[in-house]
C-alpha positions as CSV (number, residue, x, y, z in Angstrom):
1,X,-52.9,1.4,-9.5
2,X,-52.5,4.8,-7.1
3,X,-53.0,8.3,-8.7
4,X,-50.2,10.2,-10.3
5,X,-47.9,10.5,-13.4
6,X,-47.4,6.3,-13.1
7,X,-50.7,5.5,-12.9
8,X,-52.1,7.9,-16.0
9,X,-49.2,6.1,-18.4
10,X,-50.5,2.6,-17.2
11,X,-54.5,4.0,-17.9
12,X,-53.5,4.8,-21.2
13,X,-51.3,1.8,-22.4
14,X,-54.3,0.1,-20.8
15,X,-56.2,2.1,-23.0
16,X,-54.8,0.9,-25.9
17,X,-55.7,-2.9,-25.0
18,X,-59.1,-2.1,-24.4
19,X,-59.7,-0.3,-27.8
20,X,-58.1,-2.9,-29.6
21,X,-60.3,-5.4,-27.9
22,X,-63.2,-3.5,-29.3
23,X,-61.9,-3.4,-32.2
24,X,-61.4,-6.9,-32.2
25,X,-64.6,-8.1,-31.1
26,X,-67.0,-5.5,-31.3
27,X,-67.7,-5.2,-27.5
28,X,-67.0,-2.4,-25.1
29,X,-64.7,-2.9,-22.2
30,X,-63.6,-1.5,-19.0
31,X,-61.8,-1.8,-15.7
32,X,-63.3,-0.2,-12.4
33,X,-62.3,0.2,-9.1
34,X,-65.2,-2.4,-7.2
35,X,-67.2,0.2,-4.9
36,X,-66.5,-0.4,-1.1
37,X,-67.9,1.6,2.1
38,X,-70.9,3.0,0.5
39,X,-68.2,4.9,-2.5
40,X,-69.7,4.3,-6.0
41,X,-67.0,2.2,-8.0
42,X,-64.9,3.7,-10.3
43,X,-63.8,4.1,-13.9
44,X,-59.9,3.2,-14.1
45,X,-59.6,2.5,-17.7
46,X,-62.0,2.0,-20.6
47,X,-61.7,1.3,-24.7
48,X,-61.5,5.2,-25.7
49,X,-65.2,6.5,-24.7
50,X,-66.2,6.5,-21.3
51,X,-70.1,7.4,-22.7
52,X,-72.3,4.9,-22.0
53,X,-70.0,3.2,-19.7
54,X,-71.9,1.7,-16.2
55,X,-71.0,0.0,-13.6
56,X,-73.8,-3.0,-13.0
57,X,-76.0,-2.9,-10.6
58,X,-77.3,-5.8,-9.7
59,X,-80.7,-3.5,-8.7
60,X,-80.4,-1.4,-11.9
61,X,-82.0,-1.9,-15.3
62,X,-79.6,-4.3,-16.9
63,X,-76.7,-3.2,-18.7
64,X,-75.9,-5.6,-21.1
65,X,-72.0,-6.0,-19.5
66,X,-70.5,-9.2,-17.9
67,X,-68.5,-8.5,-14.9
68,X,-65.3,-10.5,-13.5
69,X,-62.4,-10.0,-11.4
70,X,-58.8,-9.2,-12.8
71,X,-56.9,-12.4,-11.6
72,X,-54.2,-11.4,-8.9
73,X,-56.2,-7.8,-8.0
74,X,-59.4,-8.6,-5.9
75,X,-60.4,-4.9,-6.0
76,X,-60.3,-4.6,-9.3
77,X,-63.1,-5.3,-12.2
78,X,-63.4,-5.8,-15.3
79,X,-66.4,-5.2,-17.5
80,X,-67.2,-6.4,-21.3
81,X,-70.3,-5.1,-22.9
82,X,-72.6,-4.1,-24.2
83,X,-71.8,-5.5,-28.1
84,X,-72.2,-3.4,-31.2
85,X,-74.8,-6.2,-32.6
86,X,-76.6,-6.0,-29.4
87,X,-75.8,-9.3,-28.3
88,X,-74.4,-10.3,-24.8
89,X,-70.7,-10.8,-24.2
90,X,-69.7,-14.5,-23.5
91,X,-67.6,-15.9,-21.1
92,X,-64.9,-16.6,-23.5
93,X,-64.5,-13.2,-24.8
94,X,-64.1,-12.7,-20.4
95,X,-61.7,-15.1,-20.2
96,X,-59.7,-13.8,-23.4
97,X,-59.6,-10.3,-21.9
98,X,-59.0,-10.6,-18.4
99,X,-55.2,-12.9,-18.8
100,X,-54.3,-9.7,-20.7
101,X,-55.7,-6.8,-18.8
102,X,-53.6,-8.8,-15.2
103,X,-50.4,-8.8,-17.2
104,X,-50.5,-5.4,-17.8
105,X,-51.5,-4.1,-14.8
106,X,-48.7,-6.0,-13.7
107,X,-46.2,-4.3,-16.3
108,X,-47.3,-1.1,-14.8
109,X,-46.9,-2.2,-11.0
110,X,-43.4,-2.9,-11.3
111,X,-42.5,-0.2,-13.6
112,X,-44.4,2.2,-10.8
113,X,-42.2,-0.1,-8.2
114,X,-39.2,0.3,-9.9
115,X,-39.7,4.3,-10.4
116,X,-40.4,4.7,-6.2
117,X,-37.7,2.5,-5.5
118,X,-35.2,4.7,-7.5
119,X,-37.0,8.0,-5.9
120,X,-36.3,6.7,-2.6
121,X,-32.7,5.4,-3.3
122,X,-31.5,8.7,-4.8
123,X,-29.8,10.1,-1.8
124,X,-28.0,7.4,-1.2
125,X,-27.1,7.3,-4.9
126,X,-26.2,10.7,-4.3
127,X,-24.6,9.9,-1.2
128,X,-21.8,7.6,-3.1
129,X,-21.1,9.8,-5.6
130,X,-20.4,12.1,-2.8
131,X,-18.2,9.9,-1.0
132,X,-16.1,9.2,-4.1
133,X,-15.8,12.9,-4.6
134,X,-14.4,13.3,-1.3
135,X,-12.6,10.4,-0.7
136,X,-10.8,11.5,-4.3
137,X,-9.8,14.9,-2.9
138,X,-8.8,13.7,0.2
139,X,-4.8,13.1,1.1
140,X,-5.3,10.7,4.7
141,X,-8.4,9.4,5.4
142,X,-8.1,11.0,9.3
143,X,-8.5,14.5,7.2
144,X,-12.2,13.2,5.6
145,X,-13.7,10.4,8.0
146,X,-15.7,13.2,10.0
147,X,-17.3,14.1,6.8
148,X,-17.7,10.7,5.6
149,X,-19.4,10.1,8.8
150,X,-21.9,12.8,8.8
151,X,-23.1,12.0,5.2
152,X,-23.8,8.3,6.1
153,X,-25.4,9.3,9.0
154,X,-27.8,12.3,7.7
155,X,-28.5,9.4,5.2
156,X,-29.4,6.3,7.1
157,X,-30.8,8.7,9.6
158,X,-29.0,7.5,12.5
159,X,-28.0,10.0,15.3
160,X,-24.8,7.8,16.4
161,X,-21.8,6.6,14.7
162,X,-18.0,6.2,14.6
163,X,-15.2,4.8,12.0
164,X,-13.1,2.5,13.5
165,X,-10.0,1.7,11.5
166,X,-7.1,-1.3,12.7
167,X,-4.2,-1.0,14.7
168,X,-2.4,-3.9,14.5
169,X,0.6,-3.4,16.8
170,X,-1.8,-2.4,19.7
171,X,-4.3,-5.2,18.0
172,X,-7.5,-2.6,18.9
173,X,-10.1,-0.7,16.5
174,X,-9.5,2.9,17.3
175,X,-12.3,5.5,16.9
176,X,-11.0,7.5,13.7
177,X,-14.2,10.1,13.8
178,X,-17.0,9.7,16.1
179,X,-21.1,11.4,15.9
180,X,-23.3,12.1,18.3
181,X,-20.5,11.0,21.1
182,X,-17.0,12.4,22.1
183,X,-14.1,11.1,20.8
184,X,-12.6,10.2,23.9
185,X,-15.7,8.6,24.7
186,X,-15.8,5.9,22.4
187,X,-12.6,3.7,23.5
188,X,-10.7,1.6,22.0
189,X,-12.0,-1.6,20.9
190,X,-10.0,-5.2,21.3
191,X,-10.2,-7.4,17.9
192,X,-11.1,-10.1,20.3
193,X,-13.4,-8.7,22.6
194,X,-15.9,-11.2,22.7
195,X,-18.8,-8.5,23.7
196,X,-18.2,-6.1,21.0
197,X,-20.5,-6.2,18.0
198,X,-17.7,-4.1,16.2
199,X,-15.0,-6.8,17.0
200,X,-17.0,-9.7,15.7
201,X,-18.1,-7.8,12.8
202,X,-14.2,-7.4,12.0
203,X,-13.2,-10.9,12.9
204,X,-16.1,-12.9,10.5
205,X,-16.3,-10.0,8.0
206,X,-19.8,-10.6,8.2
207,X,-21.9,-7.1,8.4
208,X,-25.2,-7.4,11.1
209,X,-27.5,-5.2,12.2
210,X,-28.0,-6.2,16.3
211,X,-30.8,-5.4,17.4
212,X,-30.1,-7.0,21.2
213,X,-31.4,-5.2,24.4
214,X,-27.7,-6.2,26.0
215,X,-24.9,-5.0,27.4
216,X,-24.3,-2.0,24.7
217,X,-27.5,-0.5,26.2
218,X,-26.0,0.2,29.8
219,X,-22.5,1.3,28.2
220,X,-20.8,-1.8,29.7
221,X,-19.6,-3.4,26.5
222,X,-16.7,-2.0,24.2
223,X,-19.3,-0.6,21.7
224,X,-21.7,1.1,25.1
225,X,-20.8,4.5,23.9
226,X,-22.4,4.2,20.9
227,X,-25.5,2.2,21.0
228,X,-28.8,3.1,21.2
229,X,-30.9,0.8,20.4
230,X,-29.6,-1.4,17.3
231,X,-26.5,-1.1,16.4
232,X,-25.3,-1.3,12.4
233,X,-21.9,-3.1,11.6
234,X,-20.4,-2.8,8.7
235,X,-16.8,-4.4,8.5
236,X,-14.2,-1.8,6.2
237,X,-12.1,-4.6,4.1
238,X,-9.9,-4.3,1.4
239,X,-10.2,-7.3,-1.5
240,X,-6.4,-7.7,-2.8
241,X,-4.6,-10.4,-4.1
242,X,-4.4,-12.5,-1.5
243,X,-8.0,-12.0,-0.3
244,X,-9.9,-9.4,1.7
245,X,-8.0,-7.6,4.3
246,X,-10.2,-6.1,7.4
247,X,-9.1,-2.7,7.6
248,X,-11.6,-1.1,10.5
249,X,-15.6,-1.3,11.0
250,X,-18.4,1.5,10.7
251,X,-20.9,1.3,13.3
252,X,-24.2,3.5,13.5
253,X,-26.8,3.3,15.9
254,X,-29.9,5.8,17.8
255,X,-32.4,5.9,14.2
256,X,-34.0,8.5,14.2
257,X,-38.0,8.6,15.1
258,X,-37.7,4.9,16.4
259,X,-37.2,3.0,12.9
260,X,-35.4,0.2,12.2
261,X,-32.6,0.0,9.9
262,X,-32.9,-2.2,7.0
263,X,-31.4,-4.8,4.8
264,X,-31.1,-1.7,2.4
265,X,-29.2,0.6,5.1
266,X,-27.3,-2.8,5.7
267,X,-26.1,-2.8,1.6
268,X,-25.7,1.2,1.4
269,X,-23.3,1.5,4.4
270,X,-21.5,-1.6,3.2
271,X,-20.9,-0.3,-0.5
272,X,-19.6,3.2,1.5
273,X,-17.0,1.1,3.6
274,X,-15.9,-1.0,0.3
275,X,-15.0,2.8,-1.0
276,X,-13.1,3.7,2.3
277,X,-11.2,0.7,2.5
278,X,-10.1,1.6,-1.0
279,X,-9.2,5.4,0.5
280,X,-7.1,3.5,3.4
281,X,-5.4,1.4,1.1
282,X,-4.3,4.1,-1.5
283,X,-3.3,6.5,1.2
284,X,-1.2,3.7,2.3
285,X,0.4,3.8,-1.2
286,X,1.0,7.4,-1.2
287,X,2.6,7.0,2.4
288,X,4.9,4.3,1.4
289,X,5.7,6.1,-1.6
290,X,6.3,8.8,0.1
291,X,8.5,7.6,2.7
292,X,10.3,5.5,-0.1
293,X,10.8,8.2,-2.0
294,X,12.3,10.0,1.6
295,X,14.2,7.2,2.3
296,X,15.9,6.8,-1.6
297,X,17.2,10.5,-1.0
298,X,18.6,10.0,2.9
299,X,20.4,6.8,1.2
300,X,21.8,8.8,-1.8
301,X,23.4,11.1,0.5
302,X,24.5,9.1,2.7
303,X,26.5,8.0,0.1
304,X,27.9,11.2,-1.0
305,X,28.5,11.9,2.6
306,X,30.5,9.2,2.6
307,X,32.0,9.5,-0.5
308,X,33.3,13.0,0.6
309,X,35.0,11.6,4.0
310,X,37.3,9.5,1.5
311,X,40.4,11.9,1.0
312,X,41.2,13.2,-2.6
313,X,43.9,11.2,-4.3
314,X,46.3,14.2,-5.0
315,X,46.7,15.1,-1.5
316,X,49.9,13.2,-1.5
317,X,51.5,14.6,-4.5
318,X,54.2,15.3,-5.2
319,X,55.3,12.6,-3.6
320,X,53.4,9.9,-4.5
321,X,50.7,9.3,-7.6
322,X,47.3,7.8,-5.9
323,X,44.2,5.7,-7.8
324,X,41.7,4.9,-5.5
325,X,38.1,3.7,-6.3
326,X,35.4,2.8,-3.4
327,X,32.0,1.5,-4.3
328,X,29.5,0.6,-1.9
329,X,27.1,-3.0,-2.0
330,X,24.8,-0.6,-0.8
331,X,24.0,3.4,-0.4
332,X,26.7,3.0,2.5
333,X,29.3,0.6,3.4
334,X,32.3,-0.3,5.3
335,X,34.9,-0.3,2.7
336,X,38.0,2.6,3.1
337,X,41.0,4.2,2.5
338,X,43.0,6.9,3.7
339,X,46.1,8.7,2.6
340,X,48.8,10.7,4.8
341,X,51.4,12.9,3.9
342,X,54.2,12.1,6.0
343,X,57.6,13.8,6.5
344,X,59.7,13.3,4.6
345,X,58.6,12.8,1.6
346,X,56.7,10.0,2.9
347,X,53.3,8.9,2.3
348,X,50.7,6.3,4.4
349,X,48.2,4.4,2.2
350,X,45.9,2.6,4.7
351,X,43.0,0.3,3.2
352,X,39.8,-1.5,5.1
353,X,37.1,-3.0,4.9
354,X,34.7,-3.5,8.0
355,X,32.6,-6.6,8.0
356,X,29.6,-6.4,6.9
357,X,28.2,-3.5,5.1
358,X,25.4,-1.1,5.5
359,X,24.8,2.2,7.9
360,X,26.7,0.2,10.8
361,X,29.9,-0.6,9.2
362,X,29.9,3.0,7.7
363,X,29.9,4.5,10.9
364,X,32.6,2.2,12.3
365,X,34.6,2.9,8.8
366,X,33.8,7.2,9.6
367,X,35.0,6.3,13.1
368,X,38.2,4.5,11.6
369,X,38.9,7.0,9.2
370,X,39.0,9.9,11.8
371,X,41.0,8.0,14.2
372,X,43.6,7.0,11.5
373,X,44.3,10.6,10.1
374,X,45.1,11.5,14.0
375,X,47.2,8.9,14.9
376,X,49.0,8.4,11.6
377,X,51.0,11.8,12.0
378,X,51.7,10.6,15.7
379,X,54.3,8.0,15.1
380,X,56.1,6.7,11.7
381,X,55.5,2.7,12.7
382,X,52.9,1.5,10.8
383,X,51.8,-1.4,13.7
384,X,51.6,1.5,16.4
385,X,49.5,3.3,14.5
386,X,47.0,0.3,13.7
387,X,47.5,-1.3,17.6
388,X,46.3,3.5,18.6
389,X,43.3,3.1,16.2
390,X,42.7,-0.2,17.7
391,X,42.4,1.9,21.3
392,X,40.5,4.7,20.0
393,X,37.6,2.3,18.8
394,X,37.8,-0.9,21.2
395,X,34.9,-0.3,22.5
396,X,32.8,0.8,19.2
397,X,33.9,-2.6,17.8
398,X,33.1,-4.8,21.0
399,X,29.7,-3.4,21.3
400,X,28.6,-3.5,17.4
401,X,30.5,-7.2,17.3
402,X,32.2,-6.2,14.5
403,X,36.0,-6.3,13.1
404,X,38.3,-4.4,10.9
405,X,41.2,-6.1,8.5
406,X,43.1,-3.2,7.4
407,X,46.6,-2.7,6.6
408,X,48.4,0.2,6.8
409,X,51.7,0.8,4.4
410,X,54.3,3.8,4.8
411,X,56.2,4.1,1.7
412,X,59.6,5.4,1.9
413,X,61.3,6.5,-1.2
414,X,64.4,8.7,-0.6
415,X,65.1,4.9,2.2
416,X,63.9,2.5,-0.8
417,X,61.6,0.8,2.3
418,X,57.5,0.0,2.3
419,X,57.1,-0.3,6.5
420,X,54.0,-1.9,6.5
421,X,51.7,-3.7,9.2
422,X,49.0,-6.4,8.3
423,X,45.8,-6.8,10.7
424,X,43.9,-9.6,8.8
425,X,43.7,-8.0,5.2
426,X,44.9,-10.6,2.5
427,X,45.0,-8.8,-0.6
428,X,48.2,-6.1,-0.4
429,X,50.8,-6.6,-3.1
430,X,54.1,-5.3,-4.4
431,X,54.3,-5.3,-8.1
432,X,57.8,-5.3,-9.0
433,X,59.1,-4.0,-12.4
434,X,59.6,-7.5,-13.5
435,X,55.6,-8.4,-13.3
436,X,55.6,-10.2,-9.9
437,X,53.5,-10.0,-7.2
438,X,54.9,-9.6,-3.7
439,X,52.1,-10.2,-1.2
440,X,52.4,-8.1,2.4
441,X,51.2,-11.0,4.3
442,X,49.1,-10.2,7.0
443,X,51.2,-10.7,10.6
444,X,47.8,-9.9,12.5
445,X,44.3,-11.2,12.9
446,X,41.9,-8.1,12.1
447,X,41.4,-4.8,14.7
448,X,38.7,-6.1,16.9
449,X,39.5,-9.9,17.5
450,X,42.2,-9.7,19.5
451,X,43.4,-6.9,22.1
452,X,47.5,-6.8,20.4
453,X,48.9,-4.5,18.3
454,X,49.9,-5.7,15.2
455,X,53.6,-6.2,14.3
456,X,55.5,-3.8,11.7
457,X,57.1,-5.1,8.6
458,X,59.5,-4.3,6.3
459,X,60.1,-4.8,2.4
460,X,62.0,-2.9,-0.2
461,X,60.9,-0.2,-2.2
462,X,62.1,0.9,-5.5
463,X,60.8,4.4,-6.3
464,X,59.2,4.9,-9.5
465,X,59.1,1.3,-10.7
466,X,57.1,-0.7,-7.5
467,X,53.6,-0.8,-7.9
468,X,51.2,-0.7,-4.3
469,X,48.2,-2.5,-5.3
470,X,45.3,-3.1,-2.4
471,X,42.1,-4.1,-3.0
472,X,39.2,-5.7,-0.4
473,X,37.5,-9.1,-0.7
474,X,35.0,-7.8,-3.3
475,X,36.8,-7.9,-5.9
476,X,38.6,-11.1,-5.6
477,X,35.2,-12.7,-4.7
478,X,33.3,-11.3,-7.0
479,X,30.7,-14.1,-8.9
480,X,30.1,-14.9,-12.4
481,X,26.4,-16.2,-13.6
482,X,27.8,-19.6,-12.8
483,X,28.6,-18.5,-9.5
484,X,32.9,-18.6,-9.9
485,X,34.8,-16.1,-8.1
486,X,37.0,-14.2,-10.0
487,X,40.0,-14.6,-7.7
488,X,43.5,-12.6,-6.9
489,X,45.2,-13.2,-9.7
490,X,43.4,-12.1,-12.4
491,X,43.1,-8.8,-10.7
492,X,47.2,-8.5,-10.5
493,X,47.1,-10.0,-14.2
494,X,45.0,-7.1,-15.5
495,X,47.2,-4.6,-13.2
496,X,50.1,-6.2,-14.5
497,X,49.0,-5.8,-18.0
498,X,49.1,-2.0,-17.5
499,X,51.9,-1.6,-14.7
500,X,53.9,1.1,-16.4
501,X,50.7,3.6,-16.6
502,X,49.3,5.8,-14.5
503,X,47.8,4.5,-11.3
504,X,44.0,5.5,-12.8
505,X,45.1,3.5,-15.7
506,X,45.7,0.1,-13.6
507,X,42.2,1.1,-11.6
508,X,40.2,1.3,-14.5
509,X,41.5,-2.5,-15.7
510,X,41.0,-4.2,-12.9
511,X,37.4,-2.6,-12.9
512,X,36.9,-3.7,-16.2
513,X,37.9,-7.1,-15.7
514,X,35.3,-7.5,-12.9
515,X,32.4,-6.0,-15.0
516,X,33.7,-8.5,-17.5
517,X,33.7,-11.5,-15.2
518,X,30.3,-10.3,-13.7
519,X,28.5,-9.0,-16.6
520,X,28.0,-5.7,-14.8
521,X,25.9,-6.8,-12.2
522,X,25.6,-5.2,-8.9
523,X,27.7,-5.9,-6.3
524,X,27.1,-7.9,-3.8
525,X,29.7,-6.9,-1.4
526,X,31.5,-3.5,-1.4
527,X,34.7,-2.9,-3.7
528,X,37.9,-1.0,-3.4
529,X,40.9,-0.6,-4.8
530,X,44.2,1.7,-4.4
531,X,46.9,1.9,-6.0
532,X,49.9,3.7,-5.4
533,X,53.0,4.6,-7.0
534,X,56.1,7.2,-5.9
């Protein structure tokens, strides 16, 4: 029992044995401090009147006390006696007394444990409150980790440190802030440097303090820069799902005025690390967030960019009523159409569809577009404009691997003819005014395979009554829940069905047929549709 706040609330519980003893018994009792080095001993506690209270002396007049140890506390006595009858205390009422007066005493060295303990502990209680509060401000962890760093530090007392966090393309621990040492100082560390305190720590997720007179103290290992003396590693890992992630290491070394650091540093710096780890991981969040968020808008307009190259549908009128209706797999695709107001009264309805789909068969689809609308006024044969587009992007198309069935249609009406040339696209019809379907067979393999220019056709055209209906694969071989395509015909059924409306009319059934056939989910390849009428 030391001096101080502690020590008087122990005397005075002890107190409250002792009285009750005397109470009890009828025998005064006390507990002394045994003299030592010539000091007389001293009164510690005692039954509520310290009169008449003495310490034996084995050369004094007798006292009428017994005198015995407190079991566990050498230093300490306890005294019983003298009785209120006047008779001597036994051993018994010794032996009763002392059991209880250990256990407390006992009691009150833990709780006065406990209390320094927590006295000792409070900065770095008030260190992690700290460390929340910035790591909760803070937007990166790059912005913070010198702060973080000098916290730890001033706490722990250590006069060196850095924050290493991973780099897994370069497969290093980079110095993120750094004490007591320039930055460019501390290099970077490999994860498999087998001399590195900091790369082991990282690799076994096992935190040390090393203590080794090696390598680190001449500056020769990876972690040279920063030791002096011991060196403290404490590995930064995120616990997820799938386990713990190492994210980077915190290393500290040079404590100040020569101490060790302890199993208690050891579990402080640790509990700091599991807080940064969670930092990294949520400004990882916020960046991918962030860049999804970047990435959502580029793709939407993309898609209106897009959208906005496809020509308006009344750019051919008078002469010719236009539906058209593009819609992309994804943001972008390859899927097109243009439409060209020709002489004569004449009009070009060109559809495509690139292979594949995404930013690369956009491009090649921009690229096809442009080169279309140029050479389409250049000459009135449909298979010499497909063979000049063919020229214009030969090399775009050899390079990217990638091929374009199109077909390209000039209707005619004041000639009743539909000139017409066929590189690979499948689904181009005639619907007559009697219901059938005349297919414009393709008399080419698509712009890309194959270096000739596709042949020109001809079939008649009967103005106001024909029907020009072109759609890409997407449609036809669009899947049901079961995994059926829908196929041509039902397409031409459901344009059929509404062949004497207006061409937005027919567009709007065939739509709805797909969204019937595939209960309205997305499309897994892109989807277009014109139809034409004069």
């Amino acid at each position: 029992m030391n001096g101080g706040r502690a020590t008087g609330r122990a005397a005075s519980e002890l107190g409250a044995v002792l009285r009750a003893f005397r109470a009890a018994v009828g025998c005064r009792a006390a507990l002394w401090a045994a003299p030592s080095s010539g000091a007389p001993a001293r009164l510690l506690a005692h039954d509520g009147d310290p009169a008449g209270l003495r310490w034996p002396d084995p050369h004094g007049p007798p006292t009428g006390a017994r005198l015995a140890t407190v079991p566990g506390l050498p230093s300490t006595w306890l005294t019983v006696g003298p009785c209120a009858d006047g008779s001597a205390p036994s051993q018994a009422q010794l032996d009763l007394l002392a059991p209880l007066v250990a256990r407390q005493l006992q009691t009150a060295g833990e709780v006065e444990q406990a209390a320094l303990e927590l006295s000792e502990r409070y900065e770095e209680i008030n260190l992690l409150y700290t460390i929340t509060e910035i790591l909760g401000r803070a937007v990166t962890l790059e912005e913070t980790a010198r702060v973080i760093l000098t916290e730890v530090s001033e706490t722990v007392g250590a006069r060196r440190g850095a924050i290493y966090l991973y780099e897994p393309g370069a497969g290093v621990l980079r110095a993120t802030a750094t004490l007591g040492v320039p930055a460019a100082g501390v290099p970077p560390v490999a994860v498999d440097a087998a001399d590195s305190t900091a790369a082991r720590v990282f690799r076994t997720l096992h935190p040390t303090i090393d203590e080794r007179d090696g390598p680190g103290a001449d500056g020769t290992s990876p972690d040279g820069a920063l030791r002096d003396g011991a060196l403290l590693c404490v590995p930064i890992v995120w616990s997820g799902p799938s386990g713990g992630e190492p994210l980077g290491v915190v290393a500290l070394s040079g404590r100040r005025a020569g101490q060790q650091f302890t199993a208690g540093d050891l579990k402080l710096v640790t509990a700091i690390a599991s807080q940064i780890a969670a930092a990294i991981q949520n400004a990882r969040l916020v960046r991918a967030s962030i860049q999804q968020q970047r990435l959502t808008q580029e793709m939407a307009l993309a898609h209106d960019l897009q959208m906005s190259l496809l020509p308006r549908v009344d750019v051919v009128a008078p002469a010719a009523r236009v539906a058209a209706r593009v819609v992309p797999a994804d943001s972008v695709g390859g899927d097109f159409y243009q439409l060209v107001r020709l002489p004569g009264a004449r009009t070009g309805v060109m559809v495509g569809d690139v292979s594949s789909h995404g930013y690369r068969a956009a491009l090649i689809m921009a690229l096809t577009m442009s080169a279309a609308a140029i050479h389409a006024q250049q000459s009135g044969d449909p298979g010499e404009t497909l063979g000049a587009v063919l020229g214009s992007l030969g090399d775009e198309l050899a390079t990217t691997e990638m091929f374009i069935s199109t077909v390209y249609a000039v209707v005619d009406p004041r000639a009743g003819t539909l000139l017409y040339a066929n590189a690979g696209h499948p689904h181009a019809f005639v619907l007559r005014a009697d219901g059938s379907a005349e297919r414009l067979p393709a008399g080419a393999p698509p712009l890309g395979l194959v270096p000739a220019t596709p042949a020109c056709a001809r079939t008649t055209w009967h103005a106001g009554e024909d029907l020009l209906v072109v759609f890409t694969d997407g449609i036809s071989e669009a899947v049901d829940a079961n995994g059926r395509m829908l196929g041509e015909e039902p397409v031409l059924a459901a344009a059929r069905a509404v062949r004497d409306r207006d061409p937005d009319a027919v567009v709007a059934a065939v739509f709805d047929a797909l969204a019937a056939h595939t209960g309205g989910a997305a499309p897994r390849d892109d989807l277009t549709l014109v139809v034409a009428r004069s």
